[in-house]
N, C-alpha and C positions, 0 to 999 in steps of 0.2 A: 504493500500500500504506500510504502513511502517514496515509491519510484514512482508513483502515479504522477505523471506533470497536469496534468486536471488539476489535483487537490490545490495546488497553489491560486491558480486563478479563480478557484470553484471557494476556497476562503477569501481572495481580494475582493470578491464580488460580494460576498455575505455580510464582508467588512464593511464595505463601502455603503449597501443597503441601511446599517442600523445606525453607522455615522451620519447620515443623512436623513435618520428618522430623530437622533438626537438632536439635530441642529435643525432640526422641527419641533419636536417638541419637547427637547431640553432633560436633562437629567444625566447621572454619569452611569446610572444604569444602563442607558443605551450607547454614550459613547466607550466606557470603559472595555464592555465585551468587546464592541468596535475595534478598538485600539487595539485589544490581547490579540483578532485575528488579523490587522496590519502587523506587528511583531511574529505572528507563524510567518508572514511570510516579507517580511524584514529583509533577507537577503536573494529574493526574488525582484528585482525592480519592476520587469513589467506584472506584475500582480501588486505590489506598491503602488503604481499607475492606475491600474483598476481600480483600486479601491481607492483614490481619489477625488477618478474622476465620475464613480457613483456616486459619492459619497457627497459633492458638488452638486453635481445634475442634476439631484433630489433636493436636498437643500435651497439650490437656487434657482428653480422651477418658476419663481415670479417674474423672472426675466422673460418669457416666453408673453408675459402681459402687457410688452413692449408694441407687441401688434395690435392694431394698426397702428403703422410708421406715417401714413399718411397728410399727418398737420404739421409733419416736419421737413415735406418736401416728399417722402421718397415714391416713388410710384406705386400702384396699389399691387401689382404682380410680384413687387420685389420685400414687400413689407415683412409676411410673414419668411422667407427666407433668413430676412436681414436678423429678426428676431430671433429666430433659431440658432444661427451663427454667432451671434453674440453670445447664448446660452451653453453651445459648445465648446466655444472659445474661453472659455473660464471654466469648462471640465477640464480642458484638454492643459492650461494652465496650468491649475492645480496638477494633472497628472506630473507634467514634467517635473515641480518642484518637488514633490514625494518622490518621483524617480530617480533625484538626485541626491534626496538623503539618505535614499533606500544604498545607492550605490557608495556615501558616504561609509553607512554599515558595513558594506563589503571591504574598503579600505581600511576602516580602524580598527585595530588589535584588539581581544577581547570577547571575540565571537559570542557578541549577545550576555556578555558578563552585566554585573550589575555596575559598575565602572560605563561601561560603552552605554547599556540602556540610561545612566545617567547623561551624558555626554549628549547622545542623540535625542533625548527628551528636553533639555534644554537651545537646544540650536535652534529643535522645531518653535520652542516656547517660544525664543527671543527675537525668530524671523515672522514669526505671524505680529509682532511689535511692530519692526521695520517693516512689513508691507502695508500696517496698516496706516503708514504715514503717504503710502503711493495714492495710488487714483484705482485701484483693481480690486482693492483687500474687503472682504464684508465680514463676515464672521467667521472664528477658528474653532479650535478646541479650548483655548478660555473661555467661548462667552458664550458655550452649548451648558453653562451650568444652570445659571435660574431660567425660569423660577421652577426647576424643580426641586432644587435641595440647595434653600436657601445656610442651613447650615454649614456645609461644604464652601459656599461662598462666602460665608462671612470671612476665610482669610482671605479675600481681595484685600483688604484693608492694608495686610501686611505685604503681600505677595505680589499683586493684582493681578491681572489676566497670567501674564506669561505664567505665574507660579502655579495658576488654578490648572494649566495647560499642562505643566511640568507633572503634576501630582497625579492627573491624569494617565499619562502618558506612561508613568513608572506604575500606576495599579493595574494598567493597562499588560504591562510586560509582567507585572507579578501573576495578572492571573494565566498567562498563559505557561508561564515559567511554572504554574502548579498543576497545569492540566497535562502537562509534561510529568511531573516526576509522579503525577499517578498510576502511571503505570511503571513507576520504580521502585523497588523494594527499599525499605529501611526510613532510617529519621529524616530523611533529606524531603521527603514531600510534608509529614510533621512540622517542621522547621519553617520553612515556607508559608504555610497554613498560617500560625502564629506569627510570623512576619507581617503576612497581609493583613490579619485580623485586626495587628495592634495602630496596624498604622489609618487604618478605617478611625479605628475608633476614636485616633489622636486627632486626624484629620476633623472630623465632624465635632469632636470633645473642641477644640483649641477655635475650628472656627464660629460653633456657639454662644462659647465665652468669648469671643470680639465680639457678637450681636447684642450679645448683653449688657456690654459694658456697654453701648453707644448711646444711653439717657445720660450713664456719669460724666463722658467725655466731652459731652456738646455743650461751646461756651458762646455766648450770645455775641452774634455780627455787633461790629462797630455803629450799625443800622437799626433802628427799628425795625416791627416788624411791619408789614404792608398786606394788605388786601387787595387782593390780584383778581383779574378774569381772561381765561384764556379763553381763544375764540375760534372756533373748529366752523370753518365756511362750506366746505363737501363741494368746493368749484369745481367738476370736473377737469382735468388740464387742457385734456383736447379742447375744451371750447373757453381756456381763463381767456384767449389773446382775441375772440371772437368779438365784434362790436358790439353784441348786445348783452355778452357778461363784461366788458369794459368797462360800458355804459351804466352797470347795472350795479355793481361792483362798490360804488362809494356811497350807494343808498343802504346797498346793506351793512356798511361798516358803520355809517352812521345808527343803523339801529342796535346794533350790537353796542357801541357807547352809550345810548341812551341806556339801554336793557341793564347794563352794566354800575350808570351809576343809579341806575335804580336800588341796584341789588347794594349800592355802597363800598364799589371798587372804587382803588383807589392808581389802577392801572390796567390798561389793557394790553392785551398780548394775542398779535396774529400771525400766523405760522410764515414759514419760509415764502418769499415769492407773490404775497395777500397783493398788496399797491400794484395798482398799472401803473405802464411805463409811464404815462405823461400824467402822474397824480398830482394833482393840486393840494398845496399845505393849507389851504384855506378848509377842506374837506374833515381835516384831522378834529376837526371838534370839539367840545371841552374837556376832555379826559386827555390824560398824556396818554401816549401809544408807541408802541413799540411792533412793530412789525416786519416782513420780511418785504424785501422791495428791488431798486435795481437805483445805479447810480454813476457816475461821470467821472472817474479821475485822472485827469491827465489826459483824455482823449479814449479813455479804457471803460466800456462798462467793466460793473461787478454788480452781482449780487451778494445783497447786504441784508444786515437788520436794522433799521432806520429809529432814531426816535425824534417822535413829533411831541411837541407840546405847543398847549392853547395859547395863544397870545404870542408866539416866536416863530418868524418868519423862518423857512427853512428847514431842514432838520438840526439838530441841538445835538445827536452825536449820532455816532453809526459803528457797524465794526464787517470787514467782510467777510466771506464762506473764501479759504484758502486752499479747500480743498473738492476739485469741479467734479463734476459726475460728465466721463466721457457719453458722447455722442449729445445727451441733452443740454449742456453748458460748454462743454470743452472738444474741440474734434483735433486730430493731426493735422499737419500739413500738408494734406494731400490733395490736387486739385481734383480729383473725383467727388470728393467729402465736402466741400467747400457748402458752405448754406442750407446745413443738413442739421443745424442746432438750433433748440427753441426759440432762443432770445436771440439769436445771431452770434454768438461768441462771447461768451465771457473772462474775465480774466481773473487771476486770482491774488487776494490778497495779500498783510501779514500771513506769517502762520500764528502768531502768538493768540491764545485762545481768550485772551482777559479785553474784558471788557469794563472799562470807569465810562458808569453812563450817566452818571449825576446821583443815583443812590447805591444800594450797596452792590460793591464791585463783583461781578460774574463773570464765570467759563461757559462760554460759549460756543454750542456744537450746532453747526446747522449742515441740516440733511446728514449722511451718513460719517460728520465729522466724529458723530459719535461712537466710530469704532476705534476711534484714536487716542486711548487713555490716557497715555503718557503725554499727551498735549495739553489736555483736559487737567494731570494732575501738574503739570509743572506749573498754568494758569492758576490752581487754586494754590499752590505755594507761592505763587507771586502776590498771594490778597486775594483772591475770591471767594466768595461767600457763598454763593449757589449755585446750578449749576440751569444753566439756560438750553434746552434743547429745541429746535427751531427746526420742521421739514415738511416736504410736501411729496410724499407717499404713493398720491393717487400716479397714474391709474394699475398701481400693483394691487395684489391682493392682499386677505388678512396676514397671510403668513408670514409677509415681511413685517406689517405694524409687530408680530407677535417677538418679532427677529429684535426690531427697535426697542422696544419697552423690557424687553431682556437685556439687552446691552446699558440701554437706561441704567438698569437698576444695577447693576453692575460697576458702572461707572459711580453713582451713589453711592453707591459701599466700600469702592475704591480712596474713596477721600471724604467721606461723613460729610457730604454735601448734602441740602434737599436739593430737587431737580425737579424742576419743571417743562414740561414736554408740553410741547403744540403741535399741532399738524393738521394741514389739509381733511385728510378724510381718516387720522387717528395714526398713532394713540395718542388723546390730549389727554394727558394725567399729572396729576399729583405725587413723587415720590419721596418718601421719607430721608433720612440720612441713614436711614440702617436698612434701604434698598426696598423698604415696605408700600407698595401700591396704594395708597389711601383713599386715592379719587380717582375717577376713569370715564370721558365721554362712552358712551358707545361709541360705534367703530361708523364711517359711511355717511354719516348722518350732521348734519348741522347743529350745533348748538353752544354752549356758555360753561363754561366751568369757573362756579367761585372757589379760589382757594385763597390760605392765608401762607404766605411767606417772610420765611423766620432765618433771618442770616444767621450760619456759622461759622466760629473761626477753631477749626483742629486740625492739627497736625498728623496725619494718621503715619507708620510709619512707610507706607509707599511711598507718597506727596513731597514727604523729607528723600527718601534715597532713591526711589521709581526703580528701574530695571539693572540698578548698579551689583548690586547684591545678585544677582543670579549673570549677571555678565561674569563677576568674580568668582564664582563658584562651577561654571563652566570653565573658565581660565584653570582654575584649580584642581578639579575632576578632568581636564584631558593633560595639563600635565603628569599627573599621578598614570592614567591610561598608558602613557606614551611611553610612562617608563617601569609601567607592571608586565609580568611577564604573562604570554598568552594563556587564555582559556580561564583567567580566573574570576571568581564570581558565585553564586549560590549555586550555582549547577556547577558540575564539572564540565569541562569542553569534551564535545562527541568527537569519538575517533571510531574509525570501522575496525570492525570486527576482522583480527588476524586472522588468513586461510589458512587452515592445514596443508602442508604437501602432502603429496602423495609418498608411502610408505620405498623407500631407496630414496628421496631426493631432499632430504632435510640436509 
């Protein structure tokens, strides 16, 4: 059976299926088994490949909602093509990066030792960081944890993504490191057992106790607190740029300020991209506003978050999205591509995530800047107090909002921040500092969320050191790798089984 060359791609594929059910619907129940069958076959690359670019395909099945391409220029016979290719293209992505740590494994010494599965779980942790500072990255193996097991996650605080990705990645190789020595006689599969058991327990034990502590740790923003309403419009996008949602567009905003200070907000808040291009500041109302918009510098659009207040010509501050979403903001230089983006070309900002908007200073993610923690946490060690998430969604489906408001709450717990999330057509919510959902539009649907917001100022220990501590500890773990001698680790290293000669030829 273990000549079979099936078995390898016949586990990439099973691997890649539940990876891709976890990074739907979250838990390490589904990614861990996931991960134990990429480690069977760890030194297979193209079944490392597989199980990638299943594991993608499935997870990022919203991209197929791309279609119709049509309000964006492209012709109607090439629409769903285009969709699909795009979809592909981020399988086929992802395969090659796992193909290349898979062949990493086959290079470093250790043959699957616990040394090397340290080494290799850490690279993966601290390159799903680095990507997701690019334009391609959406979600990893960090951020398939909430909300299924929030416990598990409260060590974001300490670790954040990359660690939760790490922890993963190693119970990942434990269990298969035990499905292995089950059929080995003696304490060696015992030993293991108890290994795994204990560190479950530390893991979910140690991330608890950071959940718990987070009412003693929270010290009040420099800020009062403020009564807020977020504002979820459900503009479909195919038709925001149409003239009669243009048109339409600054009536309803205005009745959303009225509704608003009815309710005794004391600020409103509307998702990524709300304001037409040619918005009038006379429109803004008497309520201060803060919304997503587009804007002029240097000759450059950007999109921005705009803030308007009553009686001040102009906008009073803004900050822009630094990181563009190819094809709908951002295309190549390629003349076939040319006037194929929504807005026509956007450009991108700062990266710095901090926003001093006149009250208490925010990390600001707009659209899917929220997969980029370490921007988010260096921003709230620069002084920010909340965490501002900003997007417009449509026209995917739920699975993505479900993708978002996991990342959300992640990022909240990453730095004892609340967060507040807007969006188009959801998730507009309220999240805690200790990553708890407290308030939640429904999804699709137009409407008003009153919340109250309560700046913090803590230092968790991510925010202070971010990804330094597991950059050094990978430094650390392949020095020691590079100079251990092979095969060592909880298992012994497999060697085959010596042939008998035949009887005269010893």
């Amino acid at each position: 059976m273990g000549n079979d060359r099936s078995l390898p791609v016949l586990r990439g594929l099973s691997g890649g299926v539940l990876a891709g059910l976890g990074l739907c619907l979250s838990g390490p129940w589904w990614m861990v088994p996931a991960l134990a069958l990429l480690w069977s076959v760890v030194r297979s690359p193209l079944a490392a490949a597989l199980w990638a670019a299943v594991a993608v395909a499935i997870s990022h099945r919203w991209l197929i909602a791309l279609h119709p391409l049509t309000w964006l220029g492209v012709p109607a016979p090439l629409s769903l093509p285009i969709a699909l290719l795009v979809w592909l293209a981020c399988a086929m992505a992802a395969a090659l990066l796992v193909l290349g740590w898979s062949l990493l494994a086959r290079w470093l010494p250790g043959r699957c030792g616990i040394r090397q599965a340290l080494v290799l779980s850490l690279i993966w942790a601290l390159s799903e960081t680095l990507l997701a500072r690019g334009p391609l990255f959406w979600i990893g193996v960090g951020g398939s944890v909430l909300p299924g097991d929030r416990w598990f996650a409260g060590l974001a605080c300490w670790f954040g993504a990359a660690g939760l990705a790490t922890i993963q990645l190693l119970l990942g190789w434990w269990l298969w490191q035990l499905w292995v020595a089950l059929r080995v006689e003696g304490e060696q599969r015992w030993r293991l057992l108890r290994w795994g058991v204990l560190a479950l327990v530390l893991t979910h034990g140690l991330g608890a106790l950071a959940l718990a502590g987070t009412s003693d740790r929270s010290i009040a923003g420099t800020e009062p607190a403020v009564s807020v309403a977020l504002w979820q419009p459900a503009i479909p996008t195919r038709e925001k740029f149409s003239e009669r949602r243009q048109a339409e567009l600054p009536l309803r905003l205005r009745q959303a300020m009225d509704r608003s200070q009815q309710k005794g907000a004391e600020l409103l808040i509307a998702p990524e991209g709300t304001l037409p291009l040619k918005f009038k500041d006379a429109e803004s109302g008497g309520l201060p506003l803060i919304s997503g918009g587009f804007r002029w510098v240097d000759g450059q659009q950007r999109s921005s978050l705009l803030l308007l207040e009553p009686g001040i010509a102009g906008t009073s501050g803004s900050i822009d999205k630094h990181r563009l979403v190819p094809l709908g903001e951002w295309m190549p230089s390629f003349p076939a591509l040319a006037g194929l983006s929504a807005v026509g070309g956007l450009h991108p900002g700062e990266a710095s995530r901090l926003w001093r908007w006149g009250g208490a200073p925010a990390a600001v993610a707009i659209c899917y800047e929220i997969s980029n923690g370490t921007a988010l946490a260096r921003a709230v060690s620069d002084g920010a107090q909340w965490i501002l998430a900003a997007a417009n969604l449509d026209p995917y489906p739920r699975l993505l909002q479900r993708q978002f408001l996991a990342l959300a709450q992640l990022r909240s717990l990453e730095t004892a921040r609340p967060l507040l999330s807007v969006a188009n057509t959801g998730p507009t919510a309220q999240i805690a500092d200790s990553g708890v959902v407290q308030a939640e539009l429904p999804a699709m649907r137009s409407g008003l969320l009153q919340t109250r917001l309560e700046p913090l100022r803590f230092s968790t220990p991510y925010v202070v050191w971010r990804e330094w501590p597991l950059w050094l500890l990978l430094l650390t773990a392949l020095t020691v790798l590079i100079g251990a001698r092979p095969g060592s680790g909880l298992l012994p290293a497999r060697t085959r089984p010596r042939k008998t000669p035949p009887p005269g030829q010893e």
